[in-house]
C-alpha positions as CSV (number, residue, x, y, z in Angstrom):
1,X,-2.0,-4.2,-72.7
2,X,-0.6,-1.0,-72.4
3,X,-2.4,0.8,-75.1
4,X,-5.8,-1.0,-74.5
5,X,-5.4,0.3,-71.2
6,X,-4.9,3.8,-72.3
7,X,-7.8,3.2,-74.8
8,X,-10.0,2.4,-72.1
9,X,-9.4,5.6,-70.4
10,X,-10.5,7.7,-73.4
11,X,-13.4,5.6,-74.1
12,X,-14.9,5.0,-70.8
13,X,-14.3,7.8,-69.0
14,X,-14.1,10.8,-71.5
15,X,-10.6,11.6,-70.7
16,X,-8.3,13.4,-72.9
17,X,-4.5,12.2,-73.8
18,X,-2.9,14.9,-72.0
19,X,-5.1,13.4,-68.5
20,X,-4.1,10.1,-69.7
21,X,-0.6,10.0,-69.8
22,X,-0.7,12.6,-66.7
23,X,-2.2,9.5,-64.5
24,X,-0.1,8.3,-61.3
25,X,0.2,5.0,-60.0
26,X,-1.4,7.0,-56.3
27,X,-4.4,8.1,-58.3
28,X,-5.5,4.9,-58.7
29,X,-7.8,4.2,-55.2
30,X,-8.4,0.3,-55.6
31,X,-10.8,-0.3,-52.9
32,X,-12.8,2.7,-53.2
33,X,-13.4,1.7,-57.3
34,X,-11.9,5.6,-58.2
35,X,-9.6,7.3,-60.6
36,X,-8.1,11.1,-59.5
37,X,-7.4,12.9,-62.6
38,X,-4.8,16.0,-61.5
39,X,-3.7,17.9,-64.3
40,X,-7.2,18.8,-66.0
41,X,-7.3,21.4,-68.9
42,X,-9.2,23.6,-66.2
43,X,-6.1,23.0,-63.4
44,X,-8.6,21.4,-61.2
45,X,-8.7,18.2,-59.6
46,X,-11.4,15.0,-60.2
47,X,-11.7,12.2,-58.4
48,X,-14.0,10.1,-60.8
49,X,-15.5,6.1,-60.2
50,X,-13.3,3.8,-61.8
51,X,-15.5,1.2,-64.0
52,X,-14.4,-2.3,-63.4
53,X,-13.6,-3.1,-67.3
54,X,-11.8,-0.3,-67.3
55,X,-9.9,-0.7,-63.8
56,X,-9.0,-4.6,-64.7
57,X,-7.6,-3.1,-68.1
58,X,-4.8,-1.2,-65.8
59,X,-4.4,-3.3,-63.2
60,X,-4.0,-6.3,-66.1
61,X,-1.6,-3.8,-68.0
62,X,0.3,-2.9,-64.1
63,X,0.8,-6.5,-63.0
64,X,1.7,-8.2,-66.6
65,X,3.0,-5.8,-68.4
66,X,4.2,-2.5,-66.7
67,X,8.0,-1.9,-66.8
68,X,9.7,-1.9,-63.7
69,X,10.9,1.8,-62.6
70,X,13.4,3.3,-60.5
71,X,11.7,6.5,-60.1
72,X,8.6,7.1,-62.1
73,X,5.0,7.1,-60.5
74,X,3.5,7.4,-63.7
75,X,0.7,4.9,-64.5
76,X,1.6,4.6,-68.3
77,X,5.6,4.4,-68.8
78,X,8.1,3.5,-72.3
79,X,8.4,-0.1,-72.7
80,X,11.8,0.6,-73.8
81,X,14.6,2.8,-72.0
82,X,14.3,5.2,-70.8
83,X,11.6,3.5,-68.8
84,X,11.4,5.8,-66.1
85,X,10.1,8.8,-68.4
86,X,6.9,8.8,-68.4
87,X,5.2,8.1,-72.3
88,X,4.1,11.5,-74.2
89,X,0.6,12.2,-75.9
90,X,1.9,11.3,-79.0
91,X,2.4,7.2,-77.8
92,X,-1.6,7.9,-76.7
93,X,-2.4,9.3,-80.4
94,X,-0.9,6.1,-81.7
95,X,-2.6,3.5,-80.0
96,X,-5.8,5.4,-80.6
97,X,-4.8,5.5,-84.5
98,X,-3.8,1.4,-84.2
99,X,-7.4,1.1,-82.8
100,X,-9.5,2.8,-85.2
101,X,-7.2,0.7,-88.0
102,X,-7.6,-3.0,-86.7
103,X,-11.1,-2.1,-86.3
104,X,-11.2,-0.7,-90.4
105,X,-12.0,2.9,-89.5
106,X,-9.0,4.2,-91.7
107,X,-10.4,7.8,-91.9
108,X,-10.6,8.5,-88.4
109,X,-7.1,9.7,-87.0
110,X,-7.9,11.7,-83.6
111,X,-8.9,11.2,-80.0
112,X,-11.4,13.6,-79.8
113,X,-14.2,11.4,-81.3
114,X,-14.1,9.4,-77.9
115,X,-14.9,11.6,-76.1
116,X,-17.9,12.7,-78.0
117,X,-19.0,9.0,-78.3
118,X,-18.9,9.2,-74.3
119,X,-21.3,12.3,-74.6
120,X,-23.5,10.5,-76.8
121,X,-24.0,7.1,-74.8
122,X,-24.2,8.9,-71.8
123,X,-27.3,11.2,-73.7
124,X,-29.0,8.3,-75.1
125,X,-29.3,6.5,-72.2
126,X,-31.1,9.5,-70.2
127,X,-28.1,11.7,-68.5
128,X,-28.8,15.1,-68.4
129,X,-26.5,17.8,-70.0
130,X,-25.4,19.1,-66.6
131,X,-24.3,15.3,-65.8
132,X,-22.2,15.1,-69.2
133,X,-20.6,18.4,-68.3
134,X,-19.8,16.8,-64.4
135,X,-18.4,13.5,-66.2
136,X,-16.1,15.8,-69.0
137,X,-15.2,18.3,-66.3
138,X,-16.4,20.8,-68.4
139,X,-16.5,24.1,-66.4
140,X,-19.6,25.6,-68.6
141,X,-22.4,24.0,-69.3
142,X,-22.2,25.9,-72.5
143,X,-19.1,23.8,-73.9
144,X,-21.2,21.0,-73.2
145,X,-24.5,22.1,-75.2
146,X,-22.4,21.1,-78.2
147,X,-23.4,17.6,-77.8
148,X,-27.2,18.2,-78.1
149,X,-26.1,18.9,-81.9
150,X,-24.9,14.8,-82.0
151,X,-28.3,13.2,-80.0
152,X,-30.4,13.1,-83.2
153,X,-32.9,10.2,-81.2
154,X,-33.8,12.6,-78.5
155,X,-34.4,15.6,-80.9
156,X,-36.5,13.8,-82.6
157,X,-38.6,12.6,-79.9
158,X,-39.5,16.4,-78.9
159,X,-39.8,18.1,-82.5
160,X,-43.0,19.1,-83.3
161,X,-44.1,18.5,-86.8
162,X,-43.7,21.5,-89.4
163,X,-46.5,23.8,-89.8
164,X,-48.6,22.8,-93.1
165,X,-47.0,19.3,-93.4
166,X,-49.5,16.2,-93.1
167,X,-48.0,13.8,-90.9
């Protein structure tokens, strides 16, 4: 439950594994549906809408399956002691790998895929480039331009034909 969880955060979202493990029990805001990622690569803070799939995942994984801990805040803890640490990137890396293999993808290894596929859905179904960048808290729109290179469909649909070839 744990790692699906986790896996949900990556996938939906766009988040990376350090923002993943990073996540506190506080920044969880259950009425107002929202997620408040802290520690982002820019040192900024996010406070993002929680989709339900992905908000049941956690709350399934909190109320079922969640150690109990002393101390620790953190969202995402060890299932086995020291409980009260909080898990490292590496546990995230793993679940992602255990994913990719149950589903037969046995060449894929990293997380960063997600969060292109996350670009991609969100350009295919008609968010614009400065949206993506808001939703992967890029701070330049430039780091996001990266993902025009993947949205083949909507290239397509604005190329114009090549001078001297019949169409």
């Amino acid at each position: 439950m744990r790692d699906y969880a986790m896996v949900r955060c990556l996938v939906d979202l766009g988040l990376r594994v350090g923002e993943v493990v990073q996540i506190q029990l506080d920044d969880l805001n259950w009425r107002d549906g929202t997620l408040r990622i802290r520690r982002t690569k820019s040192r900024r803070m996010y406070v993002m809408p929680l989709p339900e799939a992905t908000g049941c995942a956690i709350a399934d994984y909190i109320r079922s399956a969640r150690k109990a801990t002393a101390v620790s805040r953190s969202a995402f803890v060890r299932h086995y002691a020291p409980v009260d640490t909080p898990l490292g990137t590496g546990r995230v890396h793993q679940a992602v790998h255990a994913a990719y293999v149950r589903a037969g993808l046995t060449n894929r290894t990293g997380s960063h895929p997600l969060r292109h596929s996350v670009a991609r859905r969100l350009l295919r179904s008609g968010s614009s480039l400065k949206e993506v960048a808001d939703i992967l808290r890029h701070r330049s729109i430039n780091t996001t331009a990266i993902y025009t290179k993947i949205d083949r469909r909507s290239l397509d649909a604005v190329a114009l034909p090549w001078l001297g070839r019949t169409s």
